[in-house]
N, C-alpha and C positions, 0 to 999 in steps of 0.2 A: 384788541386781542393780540396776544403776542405770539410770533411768527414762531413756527418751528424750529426754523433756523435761526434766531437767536443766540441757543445755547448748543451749539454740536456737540456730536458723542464723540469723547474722547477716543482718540484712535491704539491702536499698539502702540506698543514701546518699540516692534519690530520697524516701525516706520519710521522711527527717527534712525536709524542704520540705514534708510536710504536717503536720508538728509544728508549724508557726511558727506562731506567734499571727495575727492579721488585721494588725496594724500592720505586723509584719515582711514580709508579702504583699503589702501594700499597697506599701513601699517599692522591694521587688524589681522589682515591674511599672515602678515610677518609674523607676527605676536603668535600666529595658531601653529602656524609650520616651525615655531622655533619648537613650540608646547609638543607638539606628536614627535618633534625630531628627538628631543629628550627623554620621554617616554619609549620611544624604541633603542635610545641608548641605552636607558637605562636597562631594559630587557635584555640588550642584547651582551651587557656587561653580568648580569645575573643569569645567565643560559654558559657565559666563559668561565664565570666561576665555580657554578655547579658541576661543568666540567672536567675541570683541573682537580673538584673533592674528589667527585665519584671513580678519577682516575686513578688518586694516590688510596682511597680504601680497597681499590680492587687491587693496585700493588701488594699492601700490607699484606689482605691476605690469600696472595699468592696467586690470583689469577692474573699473569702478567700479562696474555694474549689479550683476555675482556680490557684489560686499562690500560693496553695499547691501540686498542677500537676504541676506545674514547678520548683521549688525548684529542686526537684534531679537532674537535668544537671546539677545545679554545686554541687553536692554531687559528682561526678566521681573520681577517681582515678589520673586524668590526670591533673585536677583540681589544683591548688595551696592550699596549708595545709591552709593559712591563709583563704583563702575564702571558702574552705570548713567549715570552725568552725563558720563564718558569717552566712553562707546558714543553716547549726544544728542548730543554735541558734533561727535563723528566723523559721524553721519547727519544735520547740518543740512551741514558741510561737504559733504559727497558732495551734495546738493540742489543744490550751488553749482559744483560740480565738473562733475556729470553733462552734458555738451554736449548739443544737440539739433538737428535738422535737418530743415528744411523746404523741400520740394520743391515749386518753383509753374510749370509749363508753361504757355507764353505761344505764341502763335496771333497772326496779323493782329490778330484782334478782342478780344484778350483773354486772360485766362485760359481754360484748357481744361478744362472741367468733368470732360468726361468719360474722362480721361487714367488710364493705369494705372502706378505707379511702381512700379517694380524697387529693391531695395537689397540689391546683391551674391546676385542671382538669385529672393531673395525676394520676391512682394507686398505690399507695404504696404494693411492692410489701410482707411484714411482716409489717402488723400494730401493731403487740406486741412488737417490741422492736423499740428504739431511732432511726430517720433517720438526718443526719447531713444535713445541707444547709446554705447557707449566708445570712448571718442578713438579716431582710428586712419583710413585709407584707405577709403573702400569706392567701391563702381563702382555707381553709378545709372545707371538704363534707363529711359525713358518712352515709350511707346506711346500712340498715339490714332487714330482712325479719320481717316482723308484727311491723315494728316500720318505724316512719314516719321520711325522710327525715331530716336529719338536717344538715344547714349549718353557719359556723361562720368564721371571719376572726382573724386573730393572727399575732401579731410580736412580733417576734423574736430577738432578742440581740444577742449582741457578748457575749463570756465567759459563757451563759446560759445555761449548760452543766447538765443534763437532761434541759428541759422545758417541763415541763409534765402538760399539759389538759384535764380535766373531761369533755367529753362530754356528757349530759343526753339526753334519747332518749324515746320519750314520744310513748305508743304504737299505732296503727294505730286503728283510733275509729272504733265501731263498725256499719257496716251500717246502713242504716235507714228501716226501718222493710220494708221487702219483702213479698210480696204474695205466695201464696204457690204454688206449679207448675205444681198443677192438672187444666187445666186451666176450667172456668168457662164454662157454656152452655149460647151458645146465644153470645161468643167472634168471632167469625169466621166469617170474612166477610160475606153483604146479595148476596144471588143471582141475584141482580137489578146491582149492581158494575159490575160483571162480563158479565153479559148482554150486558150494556153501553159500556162496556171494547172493548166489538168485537163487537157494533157497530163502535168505532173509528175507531180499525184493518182495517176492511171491508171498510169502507170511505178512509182511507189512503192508499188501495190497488187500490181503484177505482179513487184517486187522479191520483194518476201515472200511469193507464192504459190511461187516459183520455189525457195526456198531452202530453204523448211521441205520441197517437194518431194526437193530436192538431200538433207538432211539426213535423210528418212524414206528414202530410197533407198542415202545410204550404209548408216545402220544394219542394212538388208536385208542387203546386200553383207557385214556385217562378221558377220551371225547364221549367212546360209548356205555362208558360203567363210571357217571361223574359221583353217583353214591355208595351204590352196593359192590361186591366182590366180583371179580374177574378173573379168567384165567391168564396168569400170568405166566405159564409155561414156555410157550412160544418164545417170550422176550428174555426170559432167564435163559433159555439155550443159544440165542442170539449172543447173546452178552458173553457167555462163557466162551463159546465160540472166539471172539473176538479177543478172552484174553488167551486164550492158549496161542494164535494165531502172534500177539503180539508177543507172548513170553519164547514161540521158534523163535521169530524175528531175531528175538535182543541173543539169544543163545546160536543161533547160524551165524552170526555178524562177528560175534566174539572168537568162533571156531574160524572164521575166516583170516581175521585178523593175528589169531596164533600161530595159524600153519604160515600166513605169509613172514610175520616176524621169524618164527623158528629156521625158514628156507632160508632165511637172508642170514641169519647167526651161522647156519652150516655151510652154504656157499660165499666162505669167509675169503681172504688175498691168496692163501694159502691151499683152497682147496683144488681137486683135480675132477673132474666128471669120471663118473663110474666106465664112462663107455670107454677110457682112452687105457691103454697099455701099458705099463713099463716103461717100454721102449720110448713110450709116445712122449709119457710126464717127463724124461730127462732130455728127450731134444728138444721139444715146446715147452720150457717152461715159461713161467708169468715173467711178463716182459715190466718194470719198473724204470722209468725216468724222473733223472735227478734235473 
């Protein structure tokens, strides 16, 4: 009979890798670390290149700030010497290119220290020195206390390196003369308003007593008579009630609102209280500051 072990089962192929001598181990490891070193060359040569595109189409068109944020990926180390001296060359260009704009608010006396510039809704967070942006339109706003709003639009150029703007700011006029704040006699609502006032109140308390009455008395009517006829008297007087109650209401509120508007049209800058004299209207008169 023949022996198991005769014929052995062929083993991995993984086993003859630990047959090799050290040198031939030695080499393999070489052979692999050249292989992955190549491979992140080459990624990292295709990451500088994409670079340098994505830089020069944001150049073209016109956002010079975004393709001067991307420039340094291919400034890196890993980078190829020649395309890094491409990528310098394009980032001192853009230095030269990138415009900037200075906003100076001018006052009678000066500069306006304390002025707040707008740029296309934004804060600028130091309006005293240059902020950099890409060629292009934008719409500046200045604010300052005792001077009136002003707003103007600006473009901007490439290479415009200050672009510096005088904004003038005109001060905020002076009111129109005010009455003095001792207030007159005879300003104060008449006692006929207030009157009127709570008759409305009173109607519109007696509207709603009147309805929910009307409304608890149909329901009665509709629990006790679900077929035949019923006296509906009771609830039609309720009801009526209730509008008359609401139609004072809306007409006392209206008479209130006349008399007060009319007091206030007659006790105009110009008027004098009945109670006061001749004598009285030319030495007190309405006192006006400008």
């Amino acid at each position: 009979m023949a022996s198991c072990t005769s014929n052995p089962v062929p083993r991995p192929e993984t086993d003859s890798l630990l047959n090799l001598g050290p040198r031939s181990v030695t080499c393999f490891l070489v052979a692999a670390t050249c292989a992955l070193t190549s491979v992140a060359r080459a990624d990292d040569l295709a990451s500088c290149n994409a670079a340098l595109v994505q830089g020069q189409e944001l150049a073209r068109a016109g956002r010079l700030l975004a393709a001067r944020a991307a420039y340094p990926a291919c400034l890196r180390a890993e980078c190829d010497e020649s395309l890094r001296a491409v990528c310098a060359n394009f980032v001192a260009d853009l230095g030269n290119r990138i415009p900037s704009l200075l906003v100076e608010p001018r006052g009678e006396h000066g500069r306006i220290e304390d002025a707040r510039v707008y740029l296309d809704g934004r804060p600028l967070a130091d309006a005293r020195t240059p902020i950099e942006l890409d060629p292009g339109e934008y719409a500046v706003r200045v604010e300052a206390p005792k001077y009136v709003t002003k707003e103007e639009r600006v473009v901007v150029a490439e290479r415009e390196r200050p672009r510096s703007i005088v904004v003038p700011m005109s001060p905020v006029p002076s009111d129109s003369p005010q009455r003095s704040t001792v207030p007159a006699a005879g300003s104060t609502l008449p006692a006929s308003v207030y009157v009127v006032g709570a008759v409305s109140l009173a109607a519109v308390g007696s509207f709603g007593y009147f309805a929910l009455r009307g409304k608890q008395t149909e329901s009665d009517l509709r629990a006790s008579c679900p077929t035949g006829p019923c006296d509906s008297g009771p609830m039609r007087r309720e009801y009526l009630a209730a509008d008359i109650s609401l139609g004072v209401a809306i007409v006392a509120a209206g008479a209130a609102l006349w008399i007060a508007l009319t007091h206030h049209r007659d006790v105009g800058p110009n008027s004098t209280p009945a109670s006061h004299s001749s004598r009285d209207r030319h030495q007190a008169p309405i006192v006006w500051s400008y």
